[in-house]
N, C-alpha and C positions, 0 to 999 in steps of 0.2 A: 550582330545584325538581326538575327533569331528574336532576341527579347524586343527589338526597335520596332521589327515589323510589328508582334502580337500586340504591343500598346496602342501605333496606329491604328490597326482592325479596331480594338477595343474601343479609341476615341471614337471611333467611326459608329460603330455600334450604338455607342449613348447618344452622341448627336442625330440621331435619328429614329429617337422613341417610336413605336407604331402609336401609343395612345394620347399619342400630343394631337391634337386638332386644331386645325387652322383659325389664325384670328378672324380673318374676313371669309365670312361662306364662297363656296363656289359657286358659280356659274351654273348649277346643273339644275336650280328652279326652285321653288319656295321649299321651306323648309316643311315636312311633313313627320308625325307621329308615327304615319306608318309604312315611311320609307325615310329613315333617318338620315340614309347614306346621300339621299339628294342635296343636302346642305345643312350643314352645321349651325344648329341655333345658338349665339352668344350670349352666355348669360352672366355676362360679366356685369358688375356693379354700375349705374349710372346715376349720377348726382339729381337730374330733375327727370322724372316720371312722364311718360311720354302714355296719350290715352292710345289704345287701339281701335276704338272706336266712333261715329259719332256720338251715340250716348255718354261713352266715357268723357268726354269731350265734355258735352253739357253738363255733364256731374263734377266736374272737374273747375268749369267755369264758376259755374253756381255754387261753389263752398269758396272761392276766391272774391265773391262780392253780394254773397248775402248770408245772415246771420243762423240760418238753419234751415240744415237741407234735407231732405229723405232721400233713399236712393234703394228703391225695391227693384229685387233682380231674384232669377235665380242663381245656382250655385255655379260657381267657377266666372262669375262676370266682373270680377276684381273689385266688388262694393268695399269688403273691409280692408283689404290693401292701398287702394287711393286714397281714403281717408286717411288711413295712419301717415301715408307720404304726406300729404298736405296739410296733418299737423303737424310732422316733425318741419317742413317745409315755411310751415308758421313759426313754429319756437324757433329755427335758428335763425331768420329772417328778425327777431323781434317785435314781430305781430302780439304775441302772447307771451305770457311768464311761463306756464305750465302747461301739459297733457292731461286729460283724467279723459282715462280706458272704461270705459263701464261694460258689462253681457252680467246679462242674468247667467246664474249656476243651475241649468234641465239641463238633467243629464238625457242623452240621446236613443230615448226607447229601454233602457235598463239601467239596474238600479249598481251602482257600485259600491253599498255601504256604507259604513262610518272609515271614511278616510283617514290615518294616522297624521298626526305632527300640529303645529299650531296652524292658525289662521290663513297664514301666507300661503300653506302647505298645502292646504284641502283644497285651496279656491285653485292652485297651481292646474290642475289637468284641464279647469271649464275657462280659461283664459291663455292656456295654451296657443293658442293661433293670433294670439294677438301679441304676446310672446312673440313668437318669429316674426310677423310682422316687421316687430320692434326692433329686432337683430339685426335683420335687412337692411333696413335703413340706417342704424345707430353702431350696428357691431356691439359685442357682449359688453367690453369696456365702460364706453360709456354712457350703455344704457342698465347697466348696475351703476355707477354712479349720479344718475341722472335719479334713478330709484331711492337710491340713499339718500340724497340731497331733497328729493319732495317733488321735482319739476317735472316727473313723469307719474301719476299716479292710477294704476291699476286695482280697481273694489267694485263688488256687485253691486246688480241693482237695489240689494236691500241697506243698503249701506249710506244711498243717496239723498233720502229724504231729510228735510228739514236745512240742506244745505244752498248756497248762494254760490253759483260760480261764475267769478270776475274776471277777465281778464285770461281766459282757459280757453284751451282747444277741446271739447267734448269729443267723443265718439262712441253712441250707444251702438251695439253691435250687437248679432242677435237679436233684431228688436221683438222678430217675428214670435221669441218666447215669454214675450211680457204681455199683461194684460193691460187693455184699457187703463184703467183706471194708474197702471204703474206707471206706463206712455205719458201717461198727464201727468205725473209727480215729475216725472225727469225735464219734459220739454218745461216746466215752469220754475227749475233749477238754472236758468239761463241767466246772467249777471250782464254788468256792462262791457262793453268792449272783448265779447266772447263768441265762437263759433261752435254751432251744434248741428253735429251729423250724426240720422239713423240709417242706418243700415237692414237689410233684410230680407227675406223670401215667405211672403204671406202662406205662400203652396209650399212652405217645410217647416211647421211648425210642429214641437213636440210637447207642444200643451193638448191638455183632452178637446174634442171641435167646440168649438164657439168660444172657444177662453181667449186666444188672442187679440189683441187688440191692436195690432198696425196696418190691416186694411179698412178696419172703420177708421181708425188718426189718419189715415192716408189721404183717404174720402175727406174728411173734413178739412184739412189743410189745403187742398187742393184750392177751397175758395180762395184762401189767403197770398194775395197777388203776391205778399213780402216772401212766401214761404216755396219754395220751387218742390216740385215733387217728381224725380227723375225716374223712371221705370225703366230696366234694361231689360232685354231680352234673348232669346237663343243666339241671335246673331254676336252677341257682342260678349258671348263666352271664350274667354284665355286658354281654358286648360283644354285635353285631349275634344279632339273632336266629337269623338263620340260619347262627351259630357252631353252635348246637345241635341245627340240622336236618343239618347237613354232617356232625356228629360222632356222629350218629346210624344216619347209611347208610354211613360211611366203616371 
């Protein structure tokens, strides 16, 4: 009877982890950064990307029906993450054959050397975020396989020139680190039946001043009724709150 009781307790014990959190939030009011305990944010996987804002919304709309979008924001207002969804969103729908990932390789105010291993390798840490992205949405599986096969293809912007791309979901990222002149090589890489989205924050660029070149293409686009040009702002930042209070004094 001795041993019957301690397995009971024990069942009892695991069936009620402290660190399991409830699938649906509570009752006790939006979920907050800096009061966790008021309700549990679920960050469980969802199949189609839901905007949190109205900007996200309009950026959102505008790469589902027209061929190239800009989408200037600052940092944490999910520019390079709605992209990535809405081309994996494209490739598995069969809008497109394939993805091509582009961000120029500035590194962010220092310098990290000559990098070890081959090509793949070096560009690995300045494509890193697009990397998860990719994860998120695809899982490791099969967006290593997706890599091997050619249908997802991730290279810098030096890499793009002289190429045509048909039938491709683009996504320039970072664009705020390329110049002029590079902005114009990439946006005229546009083929038929292809979607192209830049991404970026004109106020975070880690070119020397005056090198950038996505708020003069911004400027200029803007004429072009075909071309939408979405600018998000503090309100329409994801991450901690006080991304937009920082971003605000900074």
């Amino acid at each position: 009877m001795a041993k019957r009781s301690m397995r009971s307790k024990s069942r009892e014990s695991y069936s009620k982890p402290q660190n399991v959190h409830p699938l649906f939030p509570s009752r006790g009011g939006a979920w907050s950064p800096h009061n966790p305990d008021t309700e549990f944010r679920d960050r469980k996987y969802v199949k189609n990307v839901r905007a949190m804002s109205e900007a996200q919304q309009q950026f959102m709309d505008a790469v589902d029906t027209k061929s190239v979008v800009l989408a200037l924001g600052p940092a944490g207002t999910g520019k390079t993450y709605l992209a990535i969804a809405k081309a994996v969103e494209a490739l598995e729908a069969g809008k497109v054959s394939r993805i091509v990932l582009s961000r120029p390789a500035v590194e962010a105010g220092e310098s990290l050397g000559f990098l070890p291993g081959d090509l793949n390798e070096k560009l690995a840490p300045y494509l890193r975020p697009l990397y998860d992205a990719l994860t998120e949405r695809l899982g490791t599986k099969r967006l290593k396989a997706y890599i091997a096969d050619g249908i997802i293809e991730i290279a810098p912007v030096a890499y793009m020139r002289g190429r045509t791309l048909s039938e491709c979901f683009v996504v320039i990222d970072e664009a705020q680190n390329c110049t002029y002149g590079q902005l114009k090589m990439l946006l005229t890489r546009l083929g038929w039946q292809s979607t192209m989205v830049l991404t970026g924050d004109p106020d975070q660029t880690d070119l020397l001043p005056g090198m950038s070149g996505l708020g003069d293409i911004a400027n200029r686009l803007e004429k072009v009724p075909e071309i939408p040009v979405v600018r998000l702002g503090e309100a329409d930042i994801v991450r901690h709150p006080l991304v937009a209070s920082m971003l605000g004094v900074l």
